[in-house]
MIDREN-352270 format. One line per 8 residues: for each residue x, z, y of C-alpha. Coordinates in nm, 2 decimals. Layout:
BEGIN
X Z Y | ...
***
This chain:
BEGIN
5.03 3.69 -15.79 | 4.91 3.70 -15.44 | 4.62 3.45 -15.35 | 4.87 3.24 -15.08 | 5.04 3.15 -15.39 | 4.80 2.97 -15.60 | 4.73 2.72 -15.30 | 4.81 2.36 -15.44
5.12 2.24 -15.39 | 5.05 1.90 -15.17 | 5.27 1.62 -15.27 | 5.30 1.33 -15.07 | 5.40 0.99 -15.21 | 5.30 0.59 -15.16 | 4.99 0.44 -15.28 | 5.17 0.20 -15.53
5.16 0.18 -15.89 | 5.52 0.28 -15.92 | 5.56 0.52 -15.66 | 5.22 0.70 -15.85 | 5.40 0.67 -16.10 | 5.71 0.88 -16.01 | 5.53 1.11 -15.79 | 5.30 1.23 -16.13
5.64 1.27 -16.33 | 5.76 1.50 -16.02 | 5.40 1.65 -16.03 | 5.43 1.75 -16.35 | 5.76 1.90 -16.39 | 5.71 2.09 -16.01 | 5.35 2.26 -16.23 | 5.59 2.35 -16.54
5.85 2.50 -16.31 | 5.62 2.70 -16.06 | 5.31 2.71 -16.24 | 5.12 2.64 -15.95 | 4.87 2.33 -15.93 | 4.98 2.02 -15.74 | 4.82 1.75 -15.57 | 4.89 1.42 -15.52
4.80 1.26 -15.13 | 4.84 0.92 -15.10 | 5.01 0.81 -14.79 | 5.01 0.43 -14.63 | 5.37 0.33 -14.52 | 5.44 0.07 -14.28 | 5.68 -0.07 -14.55 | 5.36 -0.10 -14.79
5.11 -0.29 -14.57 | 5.38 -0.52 -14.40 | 5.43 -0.85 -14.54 | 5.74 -0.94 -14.36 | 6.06 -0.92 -14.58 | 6.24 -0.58 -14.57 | 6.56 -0.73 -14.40 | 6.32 -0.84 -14.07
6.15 -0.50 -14.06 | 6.41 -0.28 -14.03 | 6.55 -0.23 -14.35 | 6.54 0.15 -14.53 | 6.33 0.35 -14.32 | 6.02 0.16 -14.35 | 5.92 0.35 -14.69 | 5.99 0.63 -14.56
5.91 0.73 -14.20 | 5.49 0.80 -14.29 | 5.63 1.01 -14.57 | 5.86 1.25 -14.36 | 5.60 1.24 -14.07 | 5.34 1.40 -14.32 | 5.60 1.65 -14.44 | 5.66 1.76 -14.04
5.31 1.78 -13.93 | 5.25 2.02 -14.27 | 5.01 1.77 -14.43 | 5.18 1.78 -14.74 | 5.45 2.01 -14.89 | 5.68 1.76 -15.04 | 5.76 1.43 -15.08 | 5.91 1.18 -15.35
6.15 0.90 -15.25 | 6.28 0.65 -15.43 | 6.63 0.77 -15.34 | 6.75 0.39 -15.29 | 6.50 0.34 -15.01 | 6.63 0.64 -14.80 | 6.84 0.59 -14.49 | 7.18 0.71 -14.50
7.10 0.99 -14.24 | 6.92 1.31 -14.29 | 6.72 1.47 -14.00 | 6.78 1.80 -13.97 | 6.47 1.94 -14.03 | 6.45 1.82 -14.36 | 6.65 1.93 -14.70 | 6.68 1.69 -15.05
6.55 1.99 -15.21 | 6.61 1.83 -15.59 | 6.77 1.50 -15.70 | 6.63 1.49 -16.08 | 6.81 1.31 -16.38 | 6.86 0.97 -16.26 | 6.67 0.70 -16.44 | 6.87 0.33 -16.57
7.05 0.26 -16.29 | 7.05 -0.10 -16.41 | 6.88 -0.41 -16.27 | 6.71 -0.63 -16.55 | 6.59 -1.00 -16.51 | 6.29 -1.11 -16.63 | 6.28 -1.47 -16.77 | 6.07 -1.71 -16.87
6.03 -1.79 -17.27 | 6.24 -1.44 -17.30 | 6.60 -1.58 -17.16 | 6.86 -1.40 -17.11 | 7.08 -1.48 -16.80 | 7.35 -1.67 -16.97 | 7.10 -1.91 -17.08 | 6.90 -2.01 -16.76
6.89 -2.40 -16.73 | 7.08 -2.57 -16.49 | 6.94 -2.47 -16.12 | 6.74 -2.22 -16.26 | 6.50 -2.10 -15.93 | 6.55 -1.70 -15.96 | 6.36 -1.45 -15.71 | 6.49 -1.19 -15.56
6.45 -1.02 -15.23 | 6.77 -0.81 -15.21 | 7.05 -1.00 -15.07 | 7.30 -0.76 -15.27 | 7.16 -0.90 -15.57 | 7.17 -1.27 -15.46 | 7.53 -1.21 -15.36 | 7.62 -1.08 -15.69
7.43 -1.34 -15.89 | 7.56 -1.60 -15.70 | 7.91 -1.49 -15.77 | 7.84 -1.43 -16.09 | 7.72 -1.80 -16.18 | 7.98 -1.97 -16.01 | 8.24 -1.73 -16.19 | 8.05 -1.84 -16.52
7.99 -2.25 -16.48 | 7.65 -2.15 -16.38 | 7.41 -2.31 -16.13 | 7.10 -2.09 -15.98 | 6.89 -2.09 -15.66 | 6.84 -1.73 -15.56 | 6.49 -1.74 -15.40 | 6.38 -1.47 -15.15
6.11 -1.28 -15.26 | 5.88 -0.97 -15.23 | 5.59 -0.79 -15.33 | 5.51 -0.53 -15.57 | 5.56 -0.54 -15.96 | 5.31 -0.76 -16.08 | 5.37 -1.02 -15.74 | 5.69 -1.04 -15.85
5.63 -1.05 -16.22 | 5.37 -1.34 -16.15 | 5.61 -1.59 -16.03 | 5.75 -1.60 -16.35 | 5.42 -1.59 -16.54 | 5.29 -1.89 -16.28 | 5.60 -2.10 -16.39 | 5.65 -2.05 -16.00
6.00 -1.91 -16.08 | 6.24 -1.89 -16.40 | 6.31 -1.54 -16.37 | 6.31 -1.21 -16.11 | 6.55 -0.94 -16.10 | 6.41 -0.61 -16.07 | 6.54 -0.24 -16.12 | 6.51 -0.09 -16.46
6.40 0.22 -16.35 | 6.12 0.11 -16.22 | 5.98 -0.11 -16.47 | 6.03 0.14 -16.71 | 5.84 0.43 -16.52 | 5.51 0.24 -16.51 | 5.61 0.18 -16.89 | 5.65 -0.23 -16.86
6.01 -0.21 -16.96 | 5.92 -0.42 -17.29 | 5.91 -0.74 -17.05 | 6.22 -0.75 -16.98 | 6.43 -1.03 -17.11 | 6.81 -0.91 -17.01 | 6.96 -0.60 -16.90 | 7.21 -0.67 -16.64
7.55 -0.46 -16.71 | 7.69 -0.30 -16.39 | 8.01 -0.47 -16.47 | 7.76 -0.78 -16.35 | 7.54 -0.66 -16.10 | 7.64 -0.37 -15.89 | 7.28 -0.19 -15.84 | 7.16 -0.02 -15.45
7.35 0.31 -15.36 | 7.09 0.57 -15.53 | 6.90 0.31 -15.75 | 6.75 0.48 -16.00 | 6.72 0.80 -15.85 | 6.47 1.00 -15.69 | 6.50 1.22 -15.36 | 6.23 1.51 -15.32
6.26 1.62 -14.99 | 6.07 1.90 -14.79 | 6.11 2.08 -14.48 | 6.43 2.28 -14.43 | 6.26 2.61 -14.29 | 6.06 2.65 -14.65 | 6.32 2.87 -14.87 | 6.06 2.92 -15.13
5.94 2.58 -15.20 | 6.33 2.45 -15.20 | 6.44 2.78 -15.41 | 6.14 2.67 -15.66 | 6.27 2.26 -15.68 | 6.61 2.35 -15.71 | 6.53 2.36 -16.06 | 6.51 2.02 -16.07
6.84 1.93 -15.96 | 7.05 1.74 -16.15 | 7.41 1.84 -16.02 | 7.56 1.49 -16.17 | 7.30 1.26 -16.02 | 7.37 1.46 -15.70 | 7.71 1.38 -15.67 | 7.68 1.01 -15.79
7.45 0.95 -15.50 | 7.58 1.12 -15.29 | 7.94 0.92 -15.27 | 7.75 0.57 -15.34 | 7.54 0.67 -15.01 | 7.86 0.80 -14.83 | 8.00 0.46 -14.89 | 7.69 0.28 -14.79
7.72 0.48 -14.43 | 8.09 0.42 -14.41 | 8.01 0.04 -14.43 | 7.75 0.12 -14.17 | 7.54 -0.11 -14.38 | 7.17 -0.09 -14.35 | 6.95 -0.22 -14.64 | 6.98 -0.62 -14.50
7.36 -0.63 -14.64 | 7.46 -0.68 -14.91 | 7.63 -0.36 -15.08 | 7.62 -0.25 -15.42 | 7.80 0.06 -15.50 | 7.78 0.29 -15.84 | 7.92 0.61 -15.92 | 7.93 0.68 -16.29
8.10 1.00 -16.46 | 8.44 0.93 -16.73 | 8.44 1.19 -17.03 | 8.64 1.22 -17.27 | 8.50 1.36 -17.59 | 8.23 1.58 -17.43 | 8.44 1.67 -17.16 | 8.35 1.50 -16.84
8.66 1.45 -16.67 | 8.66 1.23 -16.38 | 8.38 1.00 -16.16 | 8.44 0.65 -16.10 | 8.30 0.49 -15.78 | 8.25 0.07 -15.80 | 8.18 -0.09 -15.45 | 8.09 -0.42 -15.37
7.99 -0.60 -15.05 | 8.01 -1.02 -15.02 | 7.83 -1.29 -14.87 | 7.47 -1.36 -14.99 | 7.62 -1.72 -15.17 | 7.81 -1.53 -15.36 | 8.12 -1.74 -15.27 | 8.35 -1.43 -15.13
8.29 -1.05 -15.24 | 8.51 -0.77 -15.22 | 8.46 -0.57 -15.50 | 8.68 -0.25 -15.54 | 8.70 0.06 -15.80 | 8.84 0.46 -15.69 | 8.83 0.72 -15.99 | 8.90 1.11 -15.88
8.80 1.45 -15.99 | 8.42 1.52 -16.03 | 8.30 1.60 -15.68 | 8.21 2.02 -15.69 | 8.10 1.99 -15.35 | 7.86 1.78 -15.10 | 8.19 1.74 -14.86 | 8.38 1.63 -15.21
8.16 1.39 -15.30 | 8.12 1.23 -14.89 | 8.49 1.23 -14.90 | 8.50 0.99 -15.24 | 8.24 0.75 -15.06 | 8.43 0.72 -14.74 | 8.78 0.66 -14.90 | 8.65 0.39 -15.13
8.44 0.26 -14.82 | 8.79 0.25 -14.61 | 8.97 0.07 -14.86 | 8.69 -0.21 -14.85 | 8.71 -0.21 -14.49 | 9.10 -0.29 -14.48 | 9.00 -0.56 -14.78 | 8.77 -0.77 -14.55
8.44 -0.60 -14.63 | 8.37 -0.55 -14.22 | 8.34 -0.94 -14.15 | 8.10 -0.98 -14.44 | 7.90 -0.81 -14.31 | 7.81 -1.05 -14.05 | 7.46 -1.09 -14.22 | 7.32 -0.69 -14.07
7.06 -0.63 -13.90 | 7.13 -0.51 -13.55
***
């Protein structure tokens, strides 16, 4: 091999626990694939030294902006993203180059003395700082005889984790996928169905992204493509621009695939969007042909998104950050 080639691949990714996490998982596979070493540079995010809740500082791109800088001044190579935290847009001079195997999708509660939602005393305090989940919880209470107090929250794993440990808090909800990357999935106490809890477009999921103009590097990370998770995000995102919701409201959207036997056959798409109280959601279902194509999969996103939209999805939305 030429000498150019052995130069360390640079990986960029966020200083936290998880987001190490993920990034060595990527690093890992990228070595197996290539054969080439890879390096890990830690990058500070505005989203990681902010204490302000993520509705008040502008919602998805707050991750991510440091990230994609680094990638377009060519201080790293490539870069991990949790795909959730992504906005809906994609600059130009950038390409997903891989969307691995998606992780659990699912959000899991963890409780005090090991409870499991159904069995959270009366005006049980939970923590959460996503309004999608609030709304969702809320909704789902009141649906069940149920009374909580959704309290906003934030912070990293082990804040968040804390509350609960401190007595502070009977339970947070968190995402499964990323408990169960920095292998602490064991203190979970319930694993919320998505028949309950609608998780974030992409949740689960990560994006590795680099910069459009490098065919060999995207050539070499196409091998980590999953072509399922691809088109799962892709029409849970579509719907999350169609509702031109940024990550302050309160949409949940899931794409998963319906196989019969082995054969898959069709993907279902599950939207939701209500008020953080949980008092008025519209929640809607659209099942169609696996998407082959990027367009395809768009397309599934912004039909389900439009059929929200004529439901009363537009003036729940009231809550967005403008």
């Amino acid at each position: 091999m030429s000498e150019p080639q052995q130069r360390a691949l640079r990986l960029g990714t966020r200083r936290s626990k998880l987001a190490m996490a993920q990034s060595g998982q990527v690093a890992d596979a990228v070595r197996g694939l290539t054969g080439r070493p890879v390096e890990l540079v830690e990058i500070t995010t505005y989203g990681d030294v902010s204490r302000e809740h993520l509705a008040q500082i502008g919602g998805t791109g707050v991750f991510v902006t440091a990230l994609r800088d680094a990638l377009l001044s060519g201080e790293v190579d490539f870069a991990v993203h949790s795909l959730k935290d992504l906005p809906t847009t994609q600059p130009a001079e950038l390409v997903l180059a891989a969307v691995p195997v998606r992780e659990d999708a699912r959000d899991v509660l963890v409780a005090r003395d090991g409870l499991a939602f159904e069995q959270l005393p009366e005006g049980a305090r939970v923590g959460t700082g996503s309004p999608r989940r609030m709304a969702q919880l809320n909704a789902y209470a009141r649906n069940h005889g149920l009374t909580i107090e959704t309290v906003p929250i934030r912070g990293n794993v082990d804040t968040r984790i804390g509350y609960v440990r401190k007595g502070e808090l009977d339970a947070v909800v968190l995402a499964a996928a990323g408990l169960n990357r920095i292998g602490r999935s064991d203190e979970v106490t319930d694993f919320l169905s998505v028949d309950t809890v609608l998780p974030a477009p992409g949740q689960g999921a990560l994006a590795i992204e680099c910069t459009a103009d490098n065919a060999e590097l995207i050539a070499a990370l196409a091998g980590l493509d999953d072509p399922y998770t691809r088109a799962a995000v892709t029409a849970e995102r579509s719907l999350l621009a169609a509702l031109e919701a940024g990550c302050s409201a309160p949409v949940g959207a899931f794409a998963d695939l319906l196989a019969d036997g082995q054969t898959v056959k069709e993907m279902r798409l599950r939207g939701v969007v209500g008020t953080t109280d949980g008092s008025t959601l519209v929640q809607l279902s659209t099942t169609g042909p696996v998407p082959e194509t990027y367009d395809q999969a768009m397309a599934l996103g912004r039909e389900l998104a439009a059929e929200m939209l004529a439901k009363g999805a537009a003036g729940l939305m009231g809550e967005r950050a403008h």
